[in-house]
KEKE-3310 file (N, C-alpha, C; in steps of 0.2 Angstrom, whole numbers, plus 5000, padded with zeros to 4 digits):
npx = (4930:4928:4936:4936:4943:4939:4948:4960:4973:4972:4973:4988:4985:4982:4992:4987:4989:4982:4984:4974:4970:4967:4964:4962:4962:4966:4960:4955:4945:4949:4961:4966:4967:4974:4986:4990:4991:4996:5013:5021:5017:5017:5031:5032:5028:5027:5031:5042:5048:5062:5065:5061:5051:5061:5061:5048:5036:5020:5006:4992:4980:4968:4975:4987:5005:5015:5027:5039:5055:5063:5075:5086:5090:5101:5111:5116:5108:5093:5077:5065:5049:5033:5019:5003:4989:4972:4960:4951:4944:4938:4935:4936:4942:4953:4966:4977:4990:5005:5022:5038:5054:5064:5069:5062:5059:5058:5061:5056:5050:5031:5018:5004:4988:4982:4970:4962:4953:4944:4936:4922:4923:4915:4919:4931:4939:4946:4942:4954:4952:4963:4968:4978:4980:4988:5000:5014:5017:5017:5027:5028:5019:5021:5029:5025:5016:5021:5029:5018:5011:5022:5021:5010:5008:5019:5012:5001:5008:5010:5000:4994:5003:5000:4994:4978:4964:4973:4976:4963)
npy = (4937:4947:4959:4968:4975:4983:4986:4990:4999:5017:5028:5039:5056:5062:5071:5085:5085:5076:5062:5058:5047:5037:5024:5012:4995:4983:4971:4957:4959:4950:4947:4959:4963:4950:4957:4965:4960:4947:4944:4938:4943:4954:4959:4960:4969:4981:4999:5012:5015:5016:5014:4999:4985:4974:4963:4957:4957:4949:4950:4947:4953:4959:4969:4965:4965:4973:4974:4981:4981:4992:4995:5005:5006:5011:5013:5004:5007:5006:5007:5005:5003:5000:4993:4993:4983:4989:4987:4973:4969:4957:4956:4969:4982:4988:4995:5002:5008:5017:5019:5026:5018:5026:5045:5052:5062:5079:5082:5069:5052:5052:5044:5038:5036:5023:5019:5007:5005:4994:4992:4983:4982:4980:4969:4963:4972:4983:4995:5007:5014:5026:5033:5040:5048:5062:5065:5076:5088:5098:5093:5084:5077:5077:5071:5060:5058:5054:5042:5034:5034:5028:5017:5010:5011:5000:4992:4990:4986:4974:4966:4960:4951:4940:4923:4917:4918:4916:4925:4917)
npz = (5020:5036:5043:5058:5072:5088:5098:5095:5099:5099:5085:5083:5081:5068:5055:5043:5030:5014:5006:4990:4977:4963:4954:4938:4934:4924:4928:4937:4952:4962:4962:4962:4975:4981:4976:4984:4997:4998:5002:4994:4980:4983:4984:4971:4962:4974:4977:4971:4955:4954:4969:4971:4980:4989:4998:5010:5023:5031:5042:5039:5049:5057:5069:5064:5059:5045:5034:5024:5013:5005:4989:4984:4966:4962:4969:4985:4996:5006:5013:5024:5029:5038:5046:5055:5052:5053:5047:5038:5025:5015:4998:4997:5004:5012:5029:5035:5045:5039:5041:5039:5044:5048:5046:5029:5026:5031:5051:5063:5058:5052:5058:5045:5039:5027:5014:5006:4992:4982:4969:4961:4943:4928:4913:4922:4927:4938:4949:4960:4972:4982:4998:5008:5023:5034:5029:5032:5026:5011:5003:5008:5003:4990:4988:4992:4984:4969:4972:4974:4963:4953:4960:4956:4943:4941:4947:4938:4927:4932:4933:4922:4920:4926:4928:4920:4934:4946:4961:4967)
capx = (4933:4928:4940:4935:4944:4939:4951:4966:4976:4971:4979:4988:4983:4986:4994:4982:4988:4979:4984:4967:4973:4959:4966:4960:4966:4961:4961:4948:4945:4953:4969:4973:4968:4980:4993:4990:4990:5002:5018:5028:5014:5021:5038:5033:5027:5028:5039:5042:5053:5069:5066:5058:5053:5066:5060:5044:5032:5011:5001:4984:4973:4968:4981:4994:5011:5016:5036:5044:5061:5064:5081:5089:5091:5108:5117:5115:5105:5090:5074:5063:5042:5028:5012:4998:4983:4967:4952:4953:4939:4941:4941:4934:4944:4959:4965:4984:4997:5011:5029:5045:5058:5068:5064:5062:5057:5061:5059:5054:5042:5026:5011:5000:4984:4982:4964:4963:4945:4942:4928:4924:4920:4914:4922:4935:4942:4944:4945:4955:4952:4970:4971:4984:4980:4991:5008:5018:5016:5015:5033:5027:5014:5021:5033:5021:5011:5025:5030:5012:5009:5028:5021:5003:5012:5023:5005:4997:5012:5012:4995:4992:5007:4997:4986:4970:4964:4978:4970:4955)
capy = (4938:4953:4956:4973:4976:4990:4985:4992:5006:5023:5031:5047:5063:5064:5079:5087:5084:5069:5060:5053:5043:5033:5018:5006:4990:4979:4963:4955:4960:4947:4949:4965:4962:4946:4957:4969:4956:4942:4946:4936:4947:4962:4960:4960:4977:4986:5003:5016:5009:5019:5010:4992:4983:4969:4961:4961:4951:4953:4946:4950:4954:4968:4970:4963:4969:4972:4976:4982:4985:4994:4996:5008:5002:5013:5011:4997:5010:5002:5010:5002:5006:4997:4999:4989:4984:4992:4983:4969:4966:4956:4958:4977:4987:4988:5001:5001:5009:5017:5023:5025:5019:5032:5050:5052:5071:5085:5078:5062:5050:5053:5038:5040:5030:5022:5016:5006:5001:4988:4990:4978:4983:4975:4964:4961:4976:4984:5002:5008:5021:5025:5036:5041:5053:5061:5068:5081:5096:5097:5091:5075:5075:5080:5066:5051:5057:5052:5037:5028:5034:5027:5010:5009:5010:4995:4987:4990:4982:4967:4964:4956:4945:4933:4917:4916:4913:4920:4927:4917)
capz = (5027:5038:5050:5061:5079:5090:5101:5094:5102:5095:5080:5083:5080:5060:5052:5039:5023:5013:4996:4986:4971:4958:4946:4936:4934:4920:4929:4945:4960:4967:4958:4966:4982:4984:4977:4991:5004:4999:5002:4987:4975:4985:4979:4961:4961:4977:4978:4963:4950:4957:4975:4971:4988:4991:5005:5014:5027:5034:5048:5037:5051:5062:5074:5063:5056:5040:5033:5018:5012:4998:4988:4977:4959:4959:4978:4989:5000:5008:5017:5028:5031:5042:5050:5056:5048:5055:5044:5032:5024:5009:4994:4995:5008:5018:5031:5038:5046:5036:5043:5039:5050:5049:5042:5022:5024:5038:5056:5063:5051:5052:5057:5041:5038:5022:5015:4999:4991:4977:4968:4954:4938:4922:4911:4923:4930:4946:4953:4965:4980:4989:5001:5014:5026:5041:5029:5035:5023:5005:5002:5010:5001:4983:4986:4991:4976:4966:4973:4976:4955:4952:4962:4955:4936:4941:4948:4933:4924:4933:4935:4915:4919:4930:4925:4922:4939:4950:4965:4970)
cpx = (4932:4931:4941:4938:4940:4943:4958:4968:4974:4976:4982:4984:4985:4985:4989:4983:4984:4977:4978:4971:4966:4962:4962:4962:4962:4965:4955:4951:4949:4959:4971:4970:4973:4987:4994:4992:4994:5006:5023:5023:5016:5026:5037:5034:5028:5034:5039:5047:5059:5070:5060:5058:5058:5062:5051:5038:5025:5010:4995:4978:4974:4972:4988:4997:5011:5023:5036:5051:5061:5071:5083:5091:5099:5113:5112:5111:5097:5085:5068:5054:5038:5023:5008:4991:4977:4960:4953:4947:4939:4935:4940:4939:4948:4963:4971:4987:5001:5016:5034:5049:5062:5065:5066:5063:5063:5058:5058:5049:5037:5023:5008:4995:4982:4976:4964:4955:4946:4936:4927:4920:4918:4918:4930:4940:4941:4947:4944:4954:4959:4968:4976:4985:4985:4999:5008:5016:5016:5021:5034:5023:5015:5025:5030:5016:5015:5026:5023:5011:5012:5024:5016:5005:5015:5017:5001:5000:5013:5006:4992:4997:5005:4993:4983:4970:4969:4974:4967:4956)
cpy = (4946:4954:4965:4975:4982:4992:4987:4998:5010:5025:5037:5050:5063:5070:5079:5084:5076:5068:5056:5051:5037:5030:5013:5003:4986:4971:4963:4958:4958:4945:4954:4964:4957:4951:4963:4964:4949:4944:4944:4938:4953:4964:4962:4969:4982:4993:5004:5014:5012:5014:5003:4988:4975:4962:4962:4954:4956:4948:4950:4946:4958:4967:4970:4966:4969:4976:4978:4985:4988:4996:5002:5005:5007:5012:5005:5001:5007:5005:5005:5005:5000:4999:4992:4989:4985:4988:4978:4967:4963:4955:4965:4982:4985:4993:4996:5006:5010:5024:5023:5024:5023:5039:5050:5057:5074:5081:5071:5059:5050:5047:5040:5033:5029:5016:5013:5000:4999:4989:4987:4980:4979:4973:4964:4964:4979:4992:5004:5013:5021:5032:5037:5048:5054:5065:5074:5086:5092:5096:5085:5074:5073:5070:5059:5048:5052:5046:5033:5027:5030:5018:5007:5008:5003:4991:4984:4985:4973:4962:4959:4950:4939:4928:4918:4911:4915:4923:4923:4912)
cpz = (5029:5043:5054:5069:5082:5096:5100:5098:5095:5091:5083:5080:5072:5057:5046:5032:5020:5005:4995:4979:4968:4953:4944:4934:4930:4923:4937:4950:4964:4969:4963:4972:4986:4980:4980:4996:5003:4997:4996:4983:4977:4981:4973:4960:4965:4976:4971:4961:4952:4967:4975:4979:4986:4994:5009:5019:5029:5036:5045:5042:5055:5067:5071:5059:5051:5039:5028:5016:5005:4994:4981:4973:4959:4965:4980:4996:5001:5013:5019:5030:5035:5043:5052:5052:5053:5052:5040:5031:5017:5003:4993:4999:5015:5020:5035:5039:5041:5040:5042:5045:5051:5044:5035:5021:5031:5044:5056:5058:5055:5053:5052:5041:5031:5019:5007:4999:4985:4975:4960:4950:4933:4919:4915:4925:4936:4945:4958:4968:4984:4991:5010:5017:5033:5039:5031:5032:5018:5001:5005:5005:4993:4982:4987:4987:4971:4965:4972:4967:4952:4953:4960:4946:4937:4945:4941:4928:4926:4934:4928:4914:4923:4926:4927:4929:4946:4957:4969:4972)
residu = (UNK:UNK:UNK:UNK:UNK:UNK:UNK:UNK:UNK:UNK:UNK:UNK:UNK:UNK:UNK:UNK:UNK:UNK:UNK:UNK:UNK:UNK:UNK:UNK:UNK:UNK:UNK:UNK:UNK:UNK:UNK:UNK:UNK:UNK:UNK:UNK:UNK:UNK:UNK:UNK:UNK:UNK:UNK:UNK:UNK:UNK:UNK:UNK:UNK:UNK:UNK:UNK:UNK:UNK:UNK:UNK:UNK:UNK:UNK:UNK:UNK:UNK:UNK:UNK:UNK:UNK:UNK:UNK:UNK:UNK:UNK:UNK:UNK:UNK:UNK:UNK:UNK:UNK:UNK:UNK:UNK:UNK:UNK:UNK:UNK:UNK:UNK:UNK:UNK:UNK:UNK:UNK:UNK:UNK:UNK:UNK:UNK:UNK:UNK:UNK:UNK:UNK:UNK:UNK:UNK:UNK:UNK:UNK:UNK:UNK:UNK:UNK:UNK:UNK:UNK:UNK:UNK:UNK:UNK:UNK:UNK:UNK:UNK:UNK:UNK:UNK:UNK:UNK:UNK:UNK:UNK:UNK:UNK:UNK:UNK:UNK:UNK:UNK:UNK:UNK:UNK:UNK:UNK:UNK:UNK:UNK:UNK:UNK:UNK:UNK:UNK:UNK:UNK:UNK:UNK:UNK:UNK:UNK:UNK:UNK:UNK:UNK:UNK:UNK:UNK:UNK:UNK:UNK)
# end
């Protein structure tokens, strides 16, 4: 599925800073791409292990919505992100919208655009391309290093517990 708009409302203007991130996942292709893009594969691992998502919903295609709640593992505190999805092209590359509803850092949250490539490896492994261009300074940046690392650990963790077959 190629799913390209050109029809969407323009991005903002995005602030300069921009995280790049490279993993490998011993599992298919089409493992990690459903567990980008289905929401009850989301849950398993989205969100650094101090804020696991709770919650969360996608309209996987160009225009459509996507949600997340995340929850403190120590209070009942509760944060909230979105965005739209901008390309879908399956199973290689997906480009979305990412916002917090409320601010994380200093000032209002930021729109960032958030690019993730799939490329399939040999025996059965995939490498990943993230990036997330548009954060605030390098005190947004230091911290959404953190967390994507934090979420991409709990990826990689959850990604051996699936059946053969899962995905496709």
């Amino acid at each position: 599925m190629t799913l390209i708009d050109t029809t969407l409302p323009a991005l903002p203007t995005l602030l300069p800073h921009r995280l790049e991130m490279e993993r490998v996942f011993d599992a298919p292709r089409a493992l990690v791409w459903a567990a980008w893009t289905r929401p009850e594969m989301r849950v398993q691992w989205m969100g650094p292990v101090e804020w696991p998502m709770l919650s969360g919903t996608n309209d996987l295609r160009v225009g459509g919505l996507w949600r997340a709640c995340l929850g403190s593992i120590t209070t009942d505190d509760v944060i909230w992100q979105g965005g739209m999805y901008r390309e879908v092209v399956e199973p290689e590359r997906l480009v979305f919208t990412f916002r917090w509803d409320e601010s994380q850092e200093e000032g209002p949250p930021a729109e960032t655009l958030v690019t993730v490539l799939l490329h399939e490896l040999p025996n059965g492994r995939t490498r990943m391309v993230f990036t997330q261009e548009g954060l605030k300074s390098d005190a947004s940046l230091d911290s959404h290093a953190g967390g994507w690392a934090s979420t991409f650990d709990r990826l990689a963790s959850w990604l051996p517990t699936q059946p053969p077959g899962t995905g496709l």
